[in-house]
C-alpha positions as CSV (number, residue, x, y, z in Angstrom):
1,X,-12.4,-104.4,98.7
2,X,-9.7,-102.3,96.9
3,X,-10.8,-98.4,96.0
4,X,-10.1,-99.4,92.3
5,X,-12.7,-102.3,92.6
6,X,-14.8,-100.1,94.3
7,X,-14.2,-97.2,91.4
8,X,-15.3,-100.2,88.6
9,X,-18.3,-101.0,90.8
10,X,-19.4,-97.9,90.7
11,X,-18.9,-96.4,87.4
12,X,-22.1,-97.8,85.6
13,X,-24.0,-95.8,88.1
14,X,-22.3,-92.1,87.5
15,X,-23.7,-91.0,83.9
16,X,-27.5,-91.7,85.2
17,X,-27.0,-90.3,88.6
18,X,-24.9,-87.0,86.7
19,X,-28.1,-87.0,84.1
20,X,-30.5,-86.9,87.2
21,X,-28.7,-84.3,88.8
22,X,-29.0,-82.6,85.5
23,X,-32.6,-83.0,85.5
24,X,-33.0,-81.4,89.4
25,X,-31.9,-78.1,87.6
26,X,-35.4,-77.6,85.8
27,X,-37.7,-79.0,89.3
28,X,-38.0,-75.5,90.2
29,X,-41.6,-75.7,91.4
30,X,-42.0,-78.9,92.9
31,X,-41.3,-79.7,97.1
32,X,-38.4,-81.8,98.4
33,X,-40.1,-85.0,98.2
34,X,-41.5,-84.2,94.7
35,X,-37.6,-83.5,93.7
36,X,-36.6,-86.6,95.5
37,X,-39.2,-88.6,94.1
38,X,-38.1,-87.1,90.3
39,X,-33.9,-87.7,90.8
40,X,-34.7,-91.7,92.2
41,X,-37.2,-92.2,89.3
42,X,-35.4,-90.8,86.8
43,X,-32.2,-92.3,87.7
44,X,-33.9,-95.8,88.1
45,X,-35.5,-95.1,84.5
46,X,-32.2,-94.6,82.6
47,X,-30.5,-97.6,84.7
48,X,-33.3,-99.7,83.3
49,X,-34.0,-98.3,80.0
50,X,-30.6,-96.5,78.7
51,X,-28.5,-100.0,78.4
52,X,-31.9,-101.5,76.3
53,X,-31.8,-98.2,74.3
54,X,-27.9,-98.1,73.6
55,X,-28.5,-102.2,72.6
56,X,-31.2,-101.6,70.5
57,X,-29.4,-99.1,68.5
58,X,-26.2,-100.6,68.2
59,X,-24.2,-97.9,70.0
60,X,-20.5,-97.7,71.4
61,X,-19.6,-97.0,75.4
62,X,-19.9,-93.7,74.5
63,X,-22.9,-94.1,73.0
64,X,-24.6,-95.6,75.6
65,X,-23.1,-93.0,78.4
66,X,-25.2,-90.3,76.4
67,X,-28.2,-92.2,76.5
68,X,-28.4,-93.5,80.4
69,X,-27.8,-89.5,80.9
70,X,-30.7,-88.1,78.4
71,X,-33.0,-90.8,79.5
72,X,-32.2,-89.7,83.2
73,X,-32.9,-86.1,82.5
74,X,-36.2,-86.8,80.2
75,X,-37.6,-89.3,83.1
76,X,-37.2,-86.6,85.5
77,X,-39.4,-84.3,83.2
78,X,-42.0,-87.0,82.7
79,X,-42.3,-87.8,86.1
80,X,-42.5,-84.1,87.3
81,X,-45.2,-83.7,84.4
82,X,-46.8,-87.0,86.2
83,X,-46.8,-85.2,89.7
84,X,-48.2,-81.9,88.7
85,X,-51.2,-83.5,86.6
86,X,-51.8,-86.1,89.8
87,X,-51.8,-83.0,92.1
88,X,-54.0,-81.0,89.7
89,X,-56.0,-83.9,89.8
90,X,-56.5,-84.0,93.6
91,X,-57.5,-80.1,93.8
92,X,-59.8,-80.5,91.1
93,X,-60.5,-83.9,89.2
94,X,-63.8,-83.3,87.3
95,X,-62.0,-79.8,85.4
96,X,-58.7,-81.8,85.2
97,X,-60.4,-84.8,83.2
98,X,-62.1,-82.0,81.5
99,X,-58.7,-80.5,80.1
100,X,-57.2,-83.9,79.4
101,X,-59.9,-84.9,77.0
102,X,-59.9,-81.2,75.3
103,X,-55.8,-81.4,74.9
104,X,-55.9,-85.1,73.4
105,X,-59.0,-84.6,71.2
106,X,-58.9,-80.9,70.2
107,X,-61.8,-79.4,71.9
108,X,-60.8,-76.6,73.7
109,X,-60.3,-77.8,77.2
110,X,-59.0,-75.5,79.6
111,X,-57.0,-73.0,78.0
């Protein structure tokens, strides 16, 4: 296998990976693993989701390059959201459902 075939290969991969990468710069408070956990799940997201995205609105190369990168960085921050609620969840589950059902229904909660 040629570098050049090799480069082709390769190049669908780069904008989610760069939009990952992007995403790692607001995982301040999380461990390794949880930053890990976030770059290979968000990178996975846009690989899946930013092509159906780009199709279903019609957009260019270009167009679709944006998306797979956005989608990266906004899967990292919903799966980072994911992990802090599971691990406030472990420490306290009762006060955790508690807040949940005061933030979706206007209650109160904890605040």
């Amino acid at each position: 296998m040629k570098l050049e075939d090799f480069a082709k290969e390769l190049a669908p991969y780069l904008p989610p990976a760069f939009g990952a990468f992007i995403g790692l710069r607001w995982a301040q408070n999380q461990t390794a693993i949880q930053k890990v956990t976030g770059f290979f799940g968000g990178f996975g997201l846009a690989l899946y989701m930013g092509p159906a995205i780009a199709e279903f609105f019609n957009l260019g190369p270009k167009g679709t390059i944006a998306v797979g990168v956005l989608t990266a960085v906004v899967g990292m921050d919903i799966l980072g959201g994911l992990m802090a609620a599971a691990k406030a969840f472990g420490a306290n589950p009762l006060e955790s459902f508690k807040g949940w059902i005061g933030a979706w229904f206007n209650r109160g909660g904890n605040q």
